[in-house]
Structures are given as structure tokens and as C-alpha cells.
C-alpha atoms as one frame of an Amber mdcrd trajectory, in Angstrom:
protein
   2.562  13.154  16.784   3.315  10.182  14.313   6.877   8.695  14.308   8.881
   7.497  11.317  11.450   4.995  11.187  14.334   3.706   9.860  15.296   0.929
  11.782  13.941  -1.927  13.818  15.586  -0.831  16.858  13.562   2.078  16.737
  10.365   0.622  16.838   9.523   0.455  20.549   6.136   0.797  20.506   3.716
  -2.306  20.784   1.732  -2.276  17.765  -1.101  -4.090  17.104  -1.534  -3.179
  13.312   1.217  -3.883  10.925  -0.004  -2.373   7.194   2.295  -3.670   4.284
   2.416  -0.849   1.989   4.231  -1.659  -1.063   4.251   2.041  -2.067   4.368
   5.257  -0.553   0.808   6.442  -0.999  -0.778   2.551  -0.769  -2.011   2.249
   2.246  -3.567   6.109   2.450  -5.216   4.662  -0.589  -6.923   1.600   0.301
  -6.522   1.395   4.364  -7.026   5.238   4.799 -10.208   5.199   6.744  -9.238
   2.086   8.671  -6.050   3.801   9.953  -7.855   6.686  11.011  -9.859   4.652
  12.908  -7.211   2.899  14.639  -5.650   6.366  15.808  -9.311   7.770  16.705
  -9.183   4.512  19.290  -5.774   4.435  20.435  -4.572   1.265  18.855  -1.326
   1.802  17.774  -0.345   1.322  14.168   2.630   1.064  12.174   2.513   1.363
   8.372   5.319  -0.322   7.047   6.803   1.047   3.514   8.184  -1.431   1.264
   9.968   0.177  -1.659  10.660   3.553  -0.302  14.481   3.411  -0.677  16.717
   5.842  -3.128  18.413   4.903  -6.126  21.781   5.443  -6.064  22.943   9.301
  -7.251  24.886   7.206 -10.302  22.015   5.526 -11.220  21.104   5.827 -15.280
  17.217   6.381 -15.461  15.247   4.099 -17.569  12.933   5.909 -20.314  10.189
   4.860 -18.228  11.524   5.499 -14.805  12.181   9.359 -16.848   8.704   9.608
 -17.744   7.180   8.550 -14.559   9.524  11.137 -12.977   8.357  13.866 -15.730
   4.304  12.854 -14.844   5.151  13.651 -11.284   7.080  16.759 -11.426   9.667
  15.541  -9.199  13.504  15.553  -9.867  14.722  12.425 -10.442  17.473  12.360
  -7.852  15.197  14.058  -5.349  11.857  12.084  -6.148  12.054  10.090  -3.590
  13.367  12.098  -1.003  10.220  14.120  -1.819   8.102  11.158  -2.267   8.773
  10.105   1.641   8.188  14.121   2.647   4.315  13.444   1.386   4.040   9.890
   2.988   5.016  11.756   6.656   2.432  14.598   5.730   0.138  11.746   4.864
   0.136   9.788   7.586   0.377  12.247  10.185  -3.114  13.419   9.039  -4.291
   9.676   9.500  -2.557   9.555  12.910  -0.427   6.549  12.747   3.734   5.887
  12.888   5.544   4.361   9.618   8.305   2.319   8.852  10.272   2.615   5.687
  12.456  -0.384   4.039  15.370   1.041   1.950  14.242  -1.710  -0.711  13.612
  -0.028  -4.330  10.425   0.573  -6.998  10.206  -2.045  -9.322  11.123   0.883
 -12.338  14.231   0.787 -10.485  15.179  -2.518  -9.088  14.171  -4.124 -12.376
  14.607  -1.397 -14.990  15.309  -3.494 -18.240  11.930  -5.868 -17.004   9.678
  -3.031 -16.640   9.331  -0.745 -19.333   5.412   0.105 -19.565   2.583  -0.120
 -17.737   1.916  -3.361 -19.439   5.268  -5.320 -18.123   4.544  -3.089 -14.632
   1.015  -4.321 -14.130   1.952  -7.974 -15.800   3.882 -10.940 -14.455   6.493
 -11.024 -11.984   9.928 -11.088 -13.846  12.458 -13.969 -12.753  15.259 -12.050
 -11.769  13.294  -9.733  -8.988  14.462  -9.838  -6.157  11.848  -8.094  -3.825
   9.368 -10.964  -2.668  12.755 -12.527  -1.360  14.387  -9.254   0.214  10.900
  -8.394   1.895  10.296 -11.787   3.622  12.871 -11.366   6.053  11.998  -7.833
   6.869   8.184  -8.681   7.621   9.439 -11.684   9.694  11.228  -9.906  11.630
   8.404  -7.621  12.200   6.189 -10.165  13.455   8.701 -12.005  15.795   8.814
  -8.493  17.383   4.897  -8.078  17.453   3.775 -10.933  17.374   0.143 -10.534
  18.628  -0.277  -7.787  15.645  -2.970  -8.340  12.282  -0.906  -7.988   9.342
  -2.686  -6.319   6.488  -0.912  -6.962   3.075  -2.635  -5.716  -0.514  -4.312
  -8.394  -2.472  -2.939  -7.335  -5.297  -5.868  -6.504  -7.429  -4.467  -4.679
 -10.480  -1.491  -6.684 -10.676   1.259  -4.211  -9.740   4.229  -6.508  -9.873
   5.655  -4.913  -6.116   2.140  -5.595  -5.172   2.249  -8.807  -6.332   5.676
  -9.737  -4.469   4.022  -8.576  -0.941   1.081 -10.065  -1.585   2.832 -13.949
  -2.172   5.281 -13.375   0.663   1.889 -12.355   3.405  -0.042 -15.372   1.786
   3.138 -17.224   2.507   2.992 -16.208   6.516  -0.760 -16.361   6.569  -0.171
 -20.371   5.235   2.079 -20.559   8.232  -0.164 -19.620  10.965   0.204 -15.601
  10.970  -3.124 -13.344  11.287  -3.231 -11.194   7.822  -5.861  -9.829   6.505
  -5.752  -8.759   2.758  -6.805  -4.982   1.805  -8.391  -4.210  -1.799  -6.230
  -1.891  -3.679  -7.372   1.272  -4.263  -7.266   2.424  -7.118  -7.417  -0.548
  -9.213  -9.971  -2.078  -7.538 -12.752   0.423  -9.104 -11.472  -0.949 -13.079
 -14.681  -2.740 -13.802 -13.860  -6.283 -13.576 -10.345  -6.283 -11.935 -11.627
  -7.677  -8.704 -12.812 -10.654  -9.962 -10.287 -11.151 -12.274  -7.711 -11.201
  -9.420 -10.096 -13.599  -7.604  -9.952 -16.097  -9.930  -6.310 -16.008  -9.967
  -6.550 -16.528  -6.170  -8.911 -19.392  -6.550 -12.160 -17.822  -6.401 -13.821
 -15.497  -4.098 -15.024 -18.444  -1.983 -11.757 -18.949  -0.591 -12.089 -15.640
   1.253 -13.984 -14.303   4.193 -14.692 -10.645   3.701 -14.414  -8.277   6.781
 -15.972  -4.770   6.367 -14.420  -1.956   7.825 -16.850   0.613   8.444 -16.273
   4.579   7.311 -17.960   7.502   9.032 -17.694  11.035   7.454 -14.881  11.572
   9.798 -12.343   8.848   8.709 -13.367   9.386   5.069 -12.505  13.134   5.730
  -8.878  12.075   6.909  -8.196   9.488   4.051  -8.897  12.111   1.233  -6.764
  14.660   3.203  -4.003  12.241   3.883  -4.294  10.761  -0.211  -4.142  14.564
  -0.933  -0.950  14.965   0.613   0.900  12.597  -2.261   0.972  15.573  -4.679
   3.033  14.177  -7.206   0.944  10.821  -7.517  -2.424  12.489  -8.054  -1.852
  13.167 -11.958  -0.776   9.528 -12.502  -3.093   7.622 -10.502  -6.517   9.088
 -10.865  -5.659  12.408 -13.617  -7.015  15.365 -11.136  -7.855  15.863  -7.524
 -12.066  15.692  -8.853 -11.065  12.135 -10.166  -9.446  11.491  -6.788 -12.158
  12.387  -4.683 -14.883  10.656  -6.942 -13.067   7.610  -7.374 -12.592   6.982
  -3.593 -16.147   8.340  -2.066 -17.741   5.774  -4.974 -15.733   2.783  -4.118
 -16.566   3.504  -0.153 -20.042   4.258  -0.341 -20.420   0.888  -3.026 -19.713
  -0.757   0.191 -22.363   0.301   2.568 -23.630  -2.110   5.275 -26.431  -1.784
   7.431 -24.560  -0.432   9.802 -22.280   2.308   8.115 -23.103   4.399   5.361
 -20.004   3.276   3.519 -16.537   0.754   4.401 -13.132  -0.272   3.270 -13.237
  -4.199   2.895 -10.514  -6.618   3.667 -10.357 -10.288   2.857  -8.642 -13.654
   4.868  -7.965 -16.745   3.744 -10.454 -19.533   4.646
């Protein structure tokens, strides 16, 4: 049965798979099938939750950070206490072990920086702190497994927590660390915002792709496990129908000769 953790100490297991999640439900999303996988063949995997801490009880709610709360029918002390009981339904129907970081959603580390979606899904503001509180965590990580792939999100979309994991794995990757960049799911399926996020990066030629093949098994599992985030389904795709369109499309758009669908991820040349 999967493990969760709070602590490094805890983590005596040697895993070969280290998935940077910068939100609960992200790497269900876009690494499902891939994690499944790794349980089906005993490789052990840890996802690793960035911004899964609480606010404190005395914290005063942005308007936003209210209406996010009011799309996912969640109380707003308790939301992410509940948030965290999906994530360990999640990923104990993928099979794998997580790790959460008591670091904090941009709607609440930055509140008076992101007000909308448009300032959430823009640029980075000056005065967040996250790409510089998760470096030493994921660091860490890899002195202690230091044979494992880290897979961070590439960021398509633009999410600005996202963003922040995305610079500090490019960082590691620059200094000799094996990552391997996942698309993000659901963003990726926006006409357009691939590329877009490519050309930021410096085009996809600076990239080898790697596909991961899906079978109807692992596919099963990921919409199961992306299931289990009840409170996100509303906000991120509008209905469970959406959900389960969205995902099967952007899998089977990858077929290979091989598999009948994929997940892809991408390293730097």
C-alpha cells in the first residue's frame, strides 16, 4: 500500500522516480499512466508535492483564493486538508508513495500578485518566494537518491507555481542531474499552448521527446486516480465527460507504432 510523507527522514525507500508535482492533482494529470506503469513493474516511485501546505487558521482569504474555494466546494480552512485526502486516494489507485512540502499555492503565498487567472497563468511576480524555497528541498532529494530521473512539468500553460519548478529542475538539469520534463495536462490540449511555451524555451529543437507508452490498463488507473480530486474536476475541465474526453484525446493524439496511445516527456539537448 502507498506511503505518504512528511519528512525526509521518512523516506527510506530507494526510489528511482522522483515526480515534481507542483499541485496536488499534477502529476495524476499529466504522469498518470507513467506512474502506473512504474508500480505495475516494481520501480519504486515517489511523487513529490510542492505546494501542499495549509494556510495559517488566521489567514484573511483573498477574493480570489474565496472564489476558487467556492468553485471547489471545499471550506476554506479545511480545503486543503481535504485537498491532500484526494491526492492519497489518488495515488494509491496509481500505486506509488508521495511526499508533501508544507510550501503554499501561489493564491496564498502571493495573494495581492495573483488575483485572476490572468496574473495566475502570467509572469512570475518578484517577490515569490517558491522557486527559491523549493530548490533546497529537491536538492536534498537528489543527494539522497541520487541515481533517480527527476520529472519536473514544463510548464506549458504558464501556471506561475509551475513555472517556479520548472526554472529550478532546468536549473539541476544545467548542472548535470537526469530530468525529464512532463507536458502538463490540462493545458497542454489549448490549441497552440505547446508551442507557444516552446518558443519561450527556445524552440522545440532544443528537446528530445521520449514517449511513454499507455495500454488500456494504465489509462484505466490515471482516469480513476484524476477522478479521485473531486473538488478540482469543476475547475479544471467543467464535468467528469470533459475530464475523460480531454485526457483519452490528448493520449491517443500520441500514438506510436508501438502503443495505441502515450504520455510524452521532453530533455534538454
Amino acid at each position: 500500500m502507498p506511503l505518504h510523507y512528511t519528512s525526509l527522514k521518512q523516506l527510506t525507500q530507494a526510489y528511482r522516480h522522483l515526480v515534481l508535482s507542483p499541485h496536488l492533482d499534477d502529476a495524476a494529470l499529466s504522469c498518470g499512466s507513467m506512474l502506473a506503469g512504474f508500480a505495475a513493474r516494481k520501480q519504486p516511485a515517489l511523487v513529490v508535492n510542492i505546494c501542499s501546505g495549509s494556510p495559517p487558521p488566521t489567514t484573511r482569504w483573498s477574493r480570489f483564493a474565496e472564489a476558487l474555494h467556492k468553485q471547489w466546494a471545499l471550506p476554506a480552512a479545511e480545503a486543503m486538508r481535504l485537498r491532500l485526502q484526494e491526492d492519497k486516494a489518488a495515488l494509491e489507485i496509481l500505486g506509488v508513495d508521495s511526499y508533501q512540502l508544507d510550501l503554499l499555492d501561489a493564491i496564498y503565498r502571493v495573494p495581492h500578485a495573483y488575483v485572476d487567472d490572468a496574473t495566475l497563468f502570467g509572469t512570475i511576480a518578484q517577490d515569490d518566494p517558491l522557486a527559491g524555497e523549493v530548490r533546497p528541498h529537491i536538492e536534498k532529494l537528489i543527494e539522497r537518491f541520487p541515481d533517480a530521473t527527476v520529472y519536473a512539468p514544463l510548464a506549458v500553460g504558464n501556471h506561475v507555481d509551475h513555472q517556479a519548478v520548472y526554472r529550478v529542475a532546468a536549473e539541476l538539469a544545467r548542472n548535470g542531474v537526469s530530468v525529464a520534463f512532463y507536458e502538463d495536462v490540462p493545458y497542454v490540449a489549448k490549441p497552440g499552448a505547446f508551442d507557444a511555451r516552446m518558443t519561450v524555451l527556445g524552440g522545440i529543437e532544443a528537446f528530445t521527446p521520449i514517449l511513454m507508452p499507455v495500454d488500456a490498463v494504465t489509462l484505466a488507473r490515471k482516469l480513476d486516480a484524476i477522478k479521485a480530486y473531486h473538488s478540482q474536476i469543476a475547475t479544471v475541465f467543467g464535468d467528469l465527460a470533459a475530464m475523460t474526453a480531454t485526457v483519452t484525446h490528448y493520449t491517443a493524439s500520441l500514438a506510436g507504432e508501438e502503443s495505441s496511445g502515450a504520455e510524452r516527456l521532453w530533455v534538454r539537448r
